[in-house]
C-alpha positions in Angstrom: 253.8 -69.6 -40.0 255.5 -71.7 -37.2 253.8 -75.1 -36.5 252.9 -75.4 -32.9 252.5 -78.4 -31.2 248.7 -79.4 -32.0 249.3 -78.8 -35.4 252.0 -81.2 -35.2 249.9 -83.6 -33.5 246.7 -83.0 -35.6 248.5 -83.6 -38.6 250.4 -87.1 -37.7 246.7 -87.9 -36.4 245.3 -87.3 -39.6 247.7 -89.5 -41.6 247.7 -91.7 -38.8 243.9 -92.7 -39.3 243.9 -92.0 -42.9 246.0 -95.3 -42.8 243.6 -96.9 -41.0 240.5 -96.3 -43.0 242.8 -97.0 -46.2 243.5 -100.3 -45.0 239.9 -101.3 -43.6 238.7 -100.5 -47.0 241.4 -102.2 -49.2 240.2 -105.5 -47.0 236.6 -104.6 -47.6 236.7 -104.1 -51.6 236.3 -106.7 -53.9 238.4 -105.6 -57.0 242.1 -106.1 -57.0 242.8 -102.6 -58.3 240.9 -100.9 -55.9 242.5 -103.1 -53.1 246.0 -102.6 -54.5 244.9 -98.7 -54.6 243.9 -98.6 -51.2 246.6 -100.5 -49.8 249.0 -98.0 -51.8 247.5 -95.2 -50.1 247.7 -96.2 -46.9 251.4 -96.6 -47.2 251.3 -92.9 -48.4 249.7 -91.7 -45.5 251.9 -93.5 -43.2 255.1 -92.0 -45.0 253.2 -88.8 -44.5 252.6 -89.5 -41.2 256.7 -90.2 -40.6 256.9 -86.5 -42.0 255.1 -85.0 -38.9 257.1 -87.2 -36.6 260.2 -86.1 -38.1 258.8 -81.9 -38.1 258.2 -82.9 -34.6 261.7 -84.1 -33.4 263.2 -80.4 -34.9 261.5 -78.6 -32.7 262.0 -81.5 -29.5 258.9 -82.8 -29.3 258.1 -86.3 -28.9 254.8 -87.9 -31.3 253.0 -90.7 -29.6 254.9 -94.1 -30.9 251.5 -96.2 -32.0 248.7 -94.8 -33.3 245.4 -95.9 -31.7 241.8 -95.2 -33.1 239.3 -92.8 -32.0 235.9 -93.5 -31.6 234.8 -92.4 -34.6 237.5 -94.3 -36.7 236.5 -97.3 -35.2 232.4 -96.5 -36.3 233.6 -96.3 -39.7 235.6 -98.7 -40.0 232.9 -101.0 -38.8 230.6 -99.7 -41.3 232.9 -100.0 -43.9 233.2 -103.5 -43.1 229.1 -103.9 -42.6 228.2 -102.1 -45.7 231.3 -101.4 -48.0 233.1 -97.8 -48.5 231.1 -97.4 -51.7 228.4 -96.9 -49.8 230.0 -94.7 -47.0 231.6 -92.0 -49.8 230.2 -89.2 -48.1 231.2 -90.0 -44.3 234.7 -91.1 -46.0 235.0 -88.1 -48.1 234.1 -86.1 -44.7 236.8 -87.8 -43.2 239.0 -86.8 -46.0 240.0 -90.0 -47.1 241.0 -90.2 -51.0 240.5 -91.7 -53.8 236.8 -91.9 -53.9 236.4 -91.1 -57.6 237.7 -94.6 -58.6 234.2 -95.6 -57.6 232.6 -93.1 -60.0 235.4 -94.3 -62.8 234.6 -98.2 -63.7 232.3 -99.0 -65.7 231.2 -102.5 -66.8 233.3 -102.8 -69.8 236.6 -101.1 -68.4 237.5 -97.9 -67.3 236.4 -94.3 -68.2 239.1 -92.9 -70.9 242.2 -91.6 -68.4 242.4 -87.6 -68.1 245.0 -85.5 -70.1 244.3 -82.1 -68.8 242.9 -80.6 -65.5 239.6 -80.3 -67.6 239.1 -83.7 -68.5 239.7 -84.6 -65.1 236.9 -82.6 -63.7 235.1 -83.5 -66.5 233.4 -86.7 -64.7 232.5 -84.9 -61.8 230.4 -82.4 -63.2 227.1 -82.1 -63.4 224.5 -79.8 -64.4 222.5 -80.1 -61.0 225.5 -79.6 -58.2 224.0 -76.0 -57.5 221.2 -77.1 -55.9 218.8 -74.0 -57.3 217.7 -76.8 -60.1 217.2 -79.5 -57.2 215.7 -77.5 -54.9 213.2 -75.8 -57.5 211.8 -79.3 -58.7 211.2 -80.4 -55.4 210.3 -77.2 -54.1 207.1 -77.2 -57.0 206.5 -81.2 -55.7 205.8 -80.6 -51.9 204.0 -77.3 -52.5 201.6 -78.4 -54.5 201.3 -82.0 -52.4 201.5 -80.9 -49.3 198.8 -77.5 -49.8 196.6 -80.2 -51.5 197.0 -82.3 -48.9 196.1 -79.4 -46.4 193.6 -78.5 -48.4 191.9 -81.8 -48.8 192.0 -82.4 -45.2 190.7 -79.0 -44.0 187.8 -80.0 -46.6 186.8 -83.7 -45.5 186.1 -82.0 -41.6 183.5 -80.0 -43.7 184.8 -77.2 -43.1 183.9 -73.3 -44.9 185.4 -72.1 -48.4 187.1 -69.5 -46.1 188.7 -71.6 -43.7 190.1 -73.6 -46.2 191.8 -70.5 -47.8 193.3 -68.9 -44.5 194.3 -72.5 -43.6 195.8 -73.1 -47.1 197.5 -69.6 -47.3 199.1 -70.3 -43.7 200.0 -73.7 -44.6 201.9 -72.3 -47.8 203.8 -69.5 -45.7 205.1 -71.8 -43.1 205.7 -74.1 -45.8 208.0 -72.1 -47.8 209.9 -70.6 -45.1 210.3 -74.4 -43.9 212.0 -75.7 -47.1 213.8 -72.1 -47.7 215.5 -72.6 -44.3 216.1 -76.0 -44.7 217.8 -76.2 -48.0 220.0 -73.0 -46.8 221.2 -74.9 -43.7 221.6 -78.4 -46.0 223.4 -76.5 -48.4 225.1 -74.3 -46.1 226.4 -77.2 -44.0 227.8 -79.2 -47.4 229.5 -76.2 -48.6 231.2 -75.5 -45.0 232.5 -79.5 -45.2 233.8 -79.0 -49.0 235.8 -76.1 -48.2 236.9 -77.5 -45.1 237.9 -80.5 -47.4 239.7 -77.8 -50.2 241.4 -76.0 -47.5 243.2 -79.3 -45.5 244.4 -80.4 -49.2 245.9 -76.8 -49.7 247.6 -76.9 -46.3 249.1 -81.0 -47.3 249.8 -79.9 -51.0 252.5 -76.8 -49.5 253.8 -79.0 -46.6 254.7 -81.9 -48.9 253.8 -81.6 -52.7 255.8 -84.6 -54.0 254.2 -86.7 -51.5 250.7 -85.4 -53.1 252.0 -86.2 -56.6 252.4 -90.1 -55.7 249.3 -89.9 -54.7 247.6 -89.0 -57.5 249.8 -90.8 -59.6 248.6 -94.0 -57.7 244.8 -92.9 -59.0 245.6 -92.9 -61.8 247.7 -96.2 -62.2 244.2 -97.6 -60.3 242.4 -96.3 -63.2 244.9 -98.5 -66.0 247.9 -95.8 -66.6 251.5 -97.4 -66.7 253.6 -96.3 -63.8 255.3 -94.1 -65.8 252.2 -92.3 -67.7 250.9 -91.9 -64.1 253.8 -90.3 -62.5 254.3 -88.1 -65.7 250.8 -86.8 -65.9 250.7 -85.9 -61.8 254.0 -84.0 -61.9 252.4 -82.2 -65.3 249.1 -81.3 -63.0 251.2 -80.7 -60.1 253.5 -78.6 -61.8 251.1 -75.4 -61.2 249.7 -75.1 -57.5 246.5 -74.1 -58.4 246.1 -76.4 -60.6 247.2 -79.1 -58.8 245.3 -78.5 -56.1 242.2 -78.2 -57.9 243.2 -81.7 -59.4 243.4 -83.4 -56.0 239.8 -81.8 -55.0 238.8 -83.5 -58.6 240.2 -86.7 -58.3 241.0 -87.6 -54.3 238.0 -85.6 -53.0 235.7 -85.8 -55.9 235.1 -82.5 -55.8 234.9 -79.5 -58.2 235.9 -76.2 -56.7 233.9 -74.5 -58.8 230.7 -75.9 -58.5 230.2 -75.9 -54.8 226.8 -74.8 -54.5 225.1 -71.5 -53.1 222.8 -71.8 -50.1 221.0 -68.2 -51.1 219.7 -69.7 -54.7 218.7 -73.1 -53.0 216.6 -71.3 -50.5 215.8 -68.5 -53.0 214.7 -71.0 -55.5 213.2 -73.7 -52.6 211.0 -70.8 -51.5 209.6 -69.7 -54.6 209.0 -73.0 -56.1 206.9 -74.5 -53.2 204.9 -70.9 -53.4 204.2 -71.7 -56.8 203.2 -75.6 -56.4 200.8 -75.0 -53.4 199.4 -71.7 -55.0 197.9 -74.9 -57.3 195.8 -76.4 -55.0 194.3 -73.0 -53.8 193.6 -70.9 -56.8 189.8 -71.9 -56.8 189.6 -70.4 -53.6 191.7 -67.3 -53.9 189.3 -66.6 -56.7 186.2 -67.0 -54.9 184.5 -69.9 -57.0 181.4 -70.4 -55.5 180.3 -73.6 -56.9 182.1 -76.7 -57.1 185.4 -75.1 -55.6 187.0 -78.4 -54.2 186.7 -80.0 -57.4 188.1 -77.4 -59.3 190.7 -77.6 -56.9 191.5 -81.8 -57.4 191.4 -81.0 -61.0 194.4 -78.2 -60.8 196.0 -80.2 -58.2 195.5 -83.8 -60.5 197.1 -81.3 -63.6 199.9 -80.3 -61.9 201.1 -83.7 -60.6 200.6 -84.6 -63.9 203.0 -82.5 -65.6 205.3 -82.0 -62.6 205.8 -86.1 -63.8 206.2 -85.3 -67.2 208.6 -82.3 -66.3 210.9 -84.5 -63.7 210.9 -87.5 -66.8 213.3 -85.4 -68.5 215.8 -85.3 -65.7 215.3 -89.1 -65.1 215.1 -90.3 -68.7 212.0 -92.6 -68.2 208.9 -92.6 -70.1 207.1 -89.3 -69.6 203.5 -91.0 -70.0 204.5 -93.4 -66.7 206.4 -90.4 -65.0 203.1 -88.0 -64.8 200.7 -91.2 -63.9 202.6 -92.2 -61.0 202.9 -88.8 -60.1 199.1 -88.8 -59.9 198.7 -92.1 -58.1 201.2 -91.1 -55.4 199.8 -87.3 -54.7 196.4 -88.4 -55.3 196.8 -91.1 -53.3 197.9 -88.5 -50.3 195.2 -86.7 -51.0 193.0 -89.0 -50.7 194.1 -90.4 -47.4 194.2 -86.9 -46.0 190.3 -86.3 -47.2 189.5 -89.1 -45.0 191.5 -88.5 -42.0 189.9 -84.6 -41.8 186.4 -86.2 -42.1 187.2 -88.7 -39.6 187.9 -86.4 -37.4 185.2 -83.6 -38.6 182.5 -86.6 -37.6 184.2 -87.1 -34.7 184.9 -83.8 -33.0 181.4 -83.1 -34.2 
């Protein structure tokens, strides 16, 4: 497909403030690799930037001479200077900027062993949670069965009947779960749009110059302790294959793993389901009919289910599972507490 003129321009833009981010974060970083790194990429993206100029002048058309910053270039290059790019690695990695798995690749001691194959290097970026069905379950189960209890406790401190409390719980669960299903489809919706957005540029830059690619990649991994010559050797070996290569750059420029992007369906699917399960907690004593001590039946359930949603969530985080369920109980009962007292606040006072 012939380039048009906007393409043309798009893409020297592109390389043109690739540069410019390159270099405002090579002057922000501490480490000498990473600076050296940066600094090496930006010289990239400027040769790659020569590349449009020179597509341009086939076809008569004249590129502007100097570059000069957007708005938004110029916010992040502030930020990067206010806060550091390690901090910024999603707005940067929006911005496609490259090279953002060096940060997930030191460690204390050295660097993480370098990558022989494609598998190895997606091997670090991984992770048994990136679909976001796991995520969004846990946290589904959490605000369900803290935010019903919450409802529930409120409802009760105005002194209100066993009946309103349960077609005011059973509302609050609906609108509850349709709130987090919508919101983690449109969360992971939106992140899934930006990686393929991401995936896609890096396929259209891999066909219009591949070699230029490969010296990127090869300057990660030189970054990362490889000789100049193990470097180059293993990016032509990945860049060998296109698919392979370009499922290398999303690895290692974008720290991304194609496969693994996330579904929006099982997050809200999962989001859903889990907060009807948490809040159903808090209101079982009711959708029972208890006649006789129902809110306390109801604390104790709710007290439970904090507890072992703390135990549960300990084996994600690795901490003790003892501590995890307590705090879990100080903080929702602590909620729950503070909600009792505004509803019979304002039960006394409306009354």
């Amino acid at each position: 497909m012939a380039l048009t003129s906007s393409d043309l321009l798009q893409g020297w833009q592109h390389e043109c403030r690739s540069a410019y981010l390159y270099r405002a974060i090579s002057l922000r970083d501490p480490l000498s690799h990473r600076k050296q790194l940066f600094s090496a990429l930006a010289e990239e993206a400027e040769k790659q930037a020569s590349l449009w100029v020179e597509e341009a002048a086939k076809l008569g058309l004249i590129l502007p001479v100097h570059y000069q910053p957007d708005t938004r270039a110029r916010c992040v290059s502030a930020l990067i200077r206010l806060l550091g790019p390690q901090r910024l690695k999603p707005v940067l990695a929006a911005m496609k900027i490259r090279g953002l798995s060096i940060y997930a690749g030191d460690r204390k001691a050295g660097f993480h062993p370098l990558p022989q194959s494609v598998e190895e290097v997606g091997a670090s970026h991984r992770s048994t949670g990136n679909s976001g069905g796991l995520r969004a379950a846990v946290f589904g189960v959490n605000d369900g069965l803290v935010s019903i209890a919450c409802l529930v406790m409120g409802v009760a401190g105005a002194a209100s009947s066993n009946s309103v409390i349960l077609l005011t719980g059973l509302a609050g669960l609906l609108a509850g779960a349709f709130s987090m299903a919508a919101g983690e489809y449109i969360s992971m919706r939106s992140q899934r749009e930006m990686f393929e957005y991401q995936i896609g540029l890096e396929r259209a830059e891999l066909a219009q110059y591949p070699e230029e690619e490969a010296t990127e990649l090869a300057l990660i991994y030189r970054a990362r302790g490889m000789t100049e010559a193990e470097a180059k050797a293993l990016a032509d070996r990945m860049m060998a294959d296109p698919e392979v290569g370009l499922d290398t750059l999303a690895r290692e420029e974008l720290g991304l793993n194609p496969d693994d992007l996330g579904s929006p369906w099982l997050a809200a699917i999962s989001s859903f389901l889990a907060f009807m399960v948490g809040g159903a907690i808090p209101l079982l004593p009711y959708v029972v009919g208890m006649a006789h001590a129902t809110l306390q039946f109801s604390i104790g359930f709710t007290a439970t289910g904090l507890f072992l949603i703390g135990l549960m969530l300990s084996l994600f985080t690795g901490r003790n599972a003892l501590l995890g369920g307590l705090r879990m109980l100080l903080i929702g009962g602590a909620a729950g507490l503070l909600t009792y007292w505004v509803g019979y606040w304002m039960g006394v006072s409306i009354a």
